[in-house]
C-alpha positions in Angstrom: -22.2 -18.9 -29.8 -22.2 -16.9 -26.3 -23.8 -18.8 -23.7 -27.3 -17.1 -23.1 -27.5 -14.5 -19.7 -30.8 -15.5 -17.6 -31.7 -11.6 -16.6 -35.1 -13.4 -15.2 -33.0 -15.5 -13.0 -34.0 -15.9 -9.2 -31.4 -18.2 -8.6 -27.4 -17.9 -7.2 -24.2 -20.1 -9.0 -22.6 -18.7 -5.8 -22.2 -20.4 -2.8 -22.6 -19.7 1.0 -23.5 -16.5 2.0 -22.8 -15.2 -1.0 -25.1 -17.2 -2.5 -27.8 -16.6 0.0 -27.3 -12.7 0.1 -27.8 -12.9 -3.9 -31.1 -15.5 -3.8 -32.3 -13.0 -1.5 -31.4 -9.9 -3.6 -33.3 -11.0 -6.6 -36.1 -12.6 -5.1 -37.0 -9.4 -3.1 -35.5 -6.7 -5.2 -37.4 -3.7 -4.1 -37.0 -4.6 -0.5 -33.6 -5.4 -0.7 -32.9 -2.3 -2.6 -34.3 -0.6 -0.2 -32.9 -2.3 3.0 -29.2 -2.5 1.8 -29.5 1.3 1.3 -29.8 2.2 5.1 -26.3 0.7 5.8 -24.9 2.4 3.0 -26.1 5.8 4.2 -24.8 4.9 7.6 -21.1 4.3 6.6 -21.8 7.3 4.7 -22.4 9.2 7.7 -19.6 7.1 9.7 -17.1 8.0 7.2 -18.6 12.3 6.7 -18.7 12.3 10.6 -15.3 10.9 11.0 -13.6 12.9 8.5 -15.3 16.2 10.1 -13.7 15.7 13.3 -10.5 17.9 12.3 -12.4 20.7 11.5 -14.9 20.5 14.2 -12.0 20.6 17.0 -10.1 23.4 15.1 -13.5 25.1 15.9 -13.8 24.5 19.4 -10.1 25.7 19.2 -10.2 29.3 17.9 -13.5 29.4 19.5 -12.0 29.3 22.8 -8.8 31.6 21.9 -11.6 34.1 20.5 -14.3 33.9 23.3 -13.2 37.1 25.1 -12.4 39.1 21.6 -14.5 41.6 19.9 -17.2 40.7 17.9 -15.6 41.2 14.5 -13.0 38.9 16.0 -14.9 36.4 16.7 -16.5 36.4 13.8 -13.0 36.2 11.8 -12.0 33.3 14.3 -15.4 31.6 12.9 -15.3 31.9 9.2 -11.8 31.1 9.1 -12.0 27.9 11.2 -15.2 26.9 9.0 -13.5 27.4 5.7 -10.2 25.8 7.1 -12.7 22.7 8.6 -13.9 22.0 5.0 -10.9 21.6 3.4 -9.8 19.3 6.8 -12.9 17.3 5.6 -11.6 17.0 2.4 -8.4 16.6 2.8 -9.2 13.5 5.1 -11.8 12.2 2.7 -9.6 11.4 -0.2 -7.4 9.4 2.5 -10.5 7.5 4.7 -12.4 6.5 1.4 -9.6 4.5 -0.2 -9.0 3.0 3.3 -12.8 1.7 3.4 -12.7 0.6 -0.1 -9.6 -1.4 0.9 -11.1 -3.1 3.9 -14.6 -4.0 2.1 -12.0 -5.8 -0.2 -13.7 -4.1 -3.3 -11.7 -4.5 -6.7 -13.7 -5.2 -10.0 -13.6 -7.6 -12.5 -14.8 -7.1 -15.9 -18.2 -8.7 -15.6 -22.1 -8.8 -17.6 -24.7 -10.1 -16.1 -28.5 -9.0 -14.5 -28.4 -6.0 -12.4 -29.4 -7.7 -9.3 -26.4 -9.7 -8.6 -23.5 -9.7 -6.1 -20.9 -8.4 -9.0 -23.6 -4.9 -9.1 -23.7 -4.4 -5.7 -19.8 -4.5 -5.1 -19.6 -2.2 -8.3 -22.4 0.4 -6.8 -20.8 0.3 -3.6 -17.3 0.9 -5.3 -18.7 4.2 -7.0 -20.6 4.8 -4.6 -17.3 5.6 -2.4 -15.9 7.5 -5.0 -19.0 9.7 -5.6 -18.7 10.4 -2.0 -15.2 12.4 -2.8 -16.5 13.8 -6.4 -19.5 15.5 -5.7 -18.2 17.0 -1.8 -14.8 17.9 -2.7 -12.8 16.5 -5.8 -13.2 19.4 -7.7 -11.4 21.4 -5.6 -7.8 19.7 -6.0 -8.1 18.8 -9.7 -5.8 18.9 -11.4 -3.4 18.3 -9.1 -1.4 15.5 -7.5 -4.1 14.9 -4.8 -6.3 14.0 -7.6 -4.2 11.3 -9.2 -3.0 10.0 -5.8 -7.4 9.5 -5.0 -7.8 7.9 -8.0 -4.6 5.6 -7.3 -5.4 4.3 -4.0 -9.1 3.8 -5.5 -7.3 1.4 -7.8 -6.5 3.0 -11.0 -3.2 3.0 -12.9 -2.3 6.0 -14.1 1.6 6.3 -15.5 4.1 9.1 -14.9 3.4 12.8 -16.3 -0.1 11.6 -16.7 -2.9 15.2 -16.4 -6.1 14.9 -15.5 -8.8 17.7 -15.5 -12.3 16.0 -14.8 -13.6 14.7 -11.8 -16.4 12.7 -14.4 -15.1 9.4 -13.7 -16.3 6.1 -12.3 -15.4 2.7 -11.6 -11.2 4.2 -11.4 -10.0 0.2 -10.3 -10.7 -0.5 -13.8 -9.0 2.5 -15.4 -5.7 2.6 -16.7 -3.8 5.4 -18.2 -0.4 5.5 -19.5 2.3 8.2 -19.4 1.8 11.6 -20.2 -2.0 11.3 -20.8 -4.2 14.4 -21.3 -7.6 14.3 -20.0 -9.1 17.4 -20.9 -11.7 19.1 -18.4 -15.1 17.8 -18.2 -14.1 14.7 -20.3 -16.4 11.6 -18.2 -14.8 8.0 -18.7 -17.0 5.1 -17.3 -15.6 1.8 -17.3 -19.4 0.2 -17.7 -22.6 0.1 -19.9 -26.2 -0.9 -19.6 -27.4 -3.1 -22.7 -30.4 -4.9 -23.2 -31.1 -5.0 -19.1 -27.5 -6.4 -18.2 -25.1 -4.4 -16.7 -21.6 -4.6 -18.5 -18.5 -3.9 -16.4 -15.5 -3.9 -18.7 -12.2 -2.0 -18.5 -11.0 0.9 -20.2 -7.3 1.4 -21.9 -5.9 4.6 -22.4 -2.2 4.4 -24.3 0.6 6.9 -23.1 0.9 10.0 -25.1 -3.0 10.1 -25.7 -5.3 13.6 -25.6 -8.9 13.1 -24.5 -10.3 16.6 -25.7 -12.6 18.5 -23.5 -15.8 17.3 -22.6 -15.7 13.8 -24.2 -17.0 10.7 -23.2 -14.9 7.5 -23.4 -16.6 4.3 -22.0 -16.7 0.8 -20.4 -14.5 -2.1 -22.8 -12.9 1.1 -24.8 -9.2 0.9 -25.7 -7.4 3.8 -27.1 -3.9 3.6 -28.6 -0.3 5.2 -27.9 -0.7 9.4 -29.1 -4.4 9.1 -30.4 -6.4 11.9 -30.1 -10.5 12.5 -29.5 -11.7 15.8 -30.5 -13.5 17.7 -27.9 -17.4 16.9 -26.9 -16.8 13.3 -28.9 -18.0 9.9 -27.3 -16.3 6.8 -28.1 -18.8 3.9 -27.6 -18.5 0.8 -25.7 -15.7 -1.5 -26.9 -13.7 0.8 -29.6 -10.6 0.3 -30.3 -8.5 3.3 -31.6 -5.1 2.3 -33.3 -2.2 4.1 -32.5 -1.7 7.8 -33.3 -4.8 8.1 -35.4 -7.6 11.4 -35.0 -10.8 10.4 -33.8 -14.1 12.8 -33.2 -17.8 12.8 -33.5 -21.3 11.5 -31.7 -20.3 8.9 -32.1 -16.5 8.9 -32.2 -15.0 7.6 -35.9 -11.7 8.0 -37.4 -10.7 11.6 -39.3 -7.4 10.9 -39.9 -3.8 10.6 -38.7 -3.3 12.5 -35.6 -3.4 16.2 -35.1 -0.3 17.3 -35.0 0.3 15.2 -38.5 -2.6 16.8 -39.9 -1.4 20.0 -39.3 2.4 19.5 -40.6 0.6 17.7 -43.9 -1.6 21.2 -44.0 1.3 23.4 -43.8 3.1 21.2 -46.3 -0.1 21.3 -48.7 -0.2 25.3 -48.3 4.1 25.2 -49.1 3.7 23.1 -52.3 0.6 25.5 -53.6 2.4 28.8 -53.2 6.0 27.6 -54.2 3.3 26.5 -58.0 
């Protein structure tokens, strides 16, 4: 029998600070919810503000080699230098984040437990960095090497020849992906669940050879076999386990068959054997 998770807990099994900073966190939830969300908006800002610089300076630059040019000039000089600043954000963004994520020494474990506890808080701040990217500039440079090398230096393990079209993915240090992977676009993969008022951090397996049709949802404790497929708009629910080479689809996601491309070949063989009767 499991031992039994205390979600009413107000007490800390860890020690030291960290022990402290948790007593704290779930003894004054709101407050502390609300408190630690000021320094997170502030390394926000450090990290926007830092990764605007490039683009502000190329600014001031064609600004100045403008300043005594027509209007329409000028104007050029200024679009150009604002469109070529936001892609100098970006650019710098998918470098910085992974560098802060390193230094805050966040990697996650596959975990359960209440939502107030030290484990949550690494694993919001973890997404949290990685959100930063998704929703300001990620979908600009998917798919494309830029993307996998993000996700890599956030931690996941993606093997060689591996595509991925979706930005929908959290908690990447707990992803891995084998080679020659197919993530269709829109698919969302989240390496976590929320059950019965416990957050569940567990990791997701994706075999080489797989196809994750458009639009599908794969998430947190999921493993998914060498050349299995998921039909488009499918979700695969927490902890599956798809065997190797087999055809799974649906809300939610069951076994149809052998693969696809087995399917079709048994079809055409089908459609041989009636018209040669």
């Amino acid at each position: 029998m499991k031992n039994q998770i205390d979600l009413d807990t107000k007490t800390s099994d860890h020690r030291g600070l960290s022990g402290i900073f948790e007593w704290t966190l779930r003894n004054f939830k709101v407050a502390m919810h609300l408190i630690m969300l000021m320094p997170l908006y502030a390394l926000g800002a450090v990290v926007i503000g830092t990764c605007l610089v490039p683009g502000i300076s190329l600014f001031q630059k064609i600004s100045e080699l403008t300043a005594n040019q027509t209007a329409i000039v000028q104007y050029f000089g200024h679009g150009f230098s604002i469109a070529a600043g936001y892609f100098l954000y970006g650019f710098s963004l998918i470098f910085v984040i992974p560098c802060i994520n390193f230094l805050l020494r966040i990697r996650l474990k596959e975990w359960r437990g209440p939502y107030y506890s030290l484990e949550s808080f690494k694993w919001y701040i973890h997404n949290g960095l990685t959100y930063l990217v998704r929703f300001t500039f990620l979908e600009f440079i998917t798919p494309t090497p830029f993307s996998l090398y993000f996700y890599q230096m956030m931690g996941m393990k993606i093997g060689k020849g591996t595509i991925i079209n979706s930005t929908w993915i959290s908690d990447p240090s707990l992803i891995e992906m084998g080679k020659k992977v197919t993530i269709g676009g829109s698919v969302t993969i989240v390496a976590h669940y929320g059950q019965g008022g416990m957050l569940i951090i567990a990791p997701v397996k994706i075999g080489d050879e797989c196809t994750i049709g458009i639009k599908s949802t794969i998430m947190g404790g999921s493993v998914i076999g060498e050349r299995a497929k998921v039909l488009p708009h499918s979700v695969v629910m927490p902890k599956t386990i798809i065997p190797a080479g087999e055809l799974w689809g649906g809300v939610p996601a069951r076994k149809i068959g052998a693969s696809l491309s087995e399917s079709v070949v048994e079809n055409n063989t089908l459609s041989v054997a009636k018209k040669s009767s």
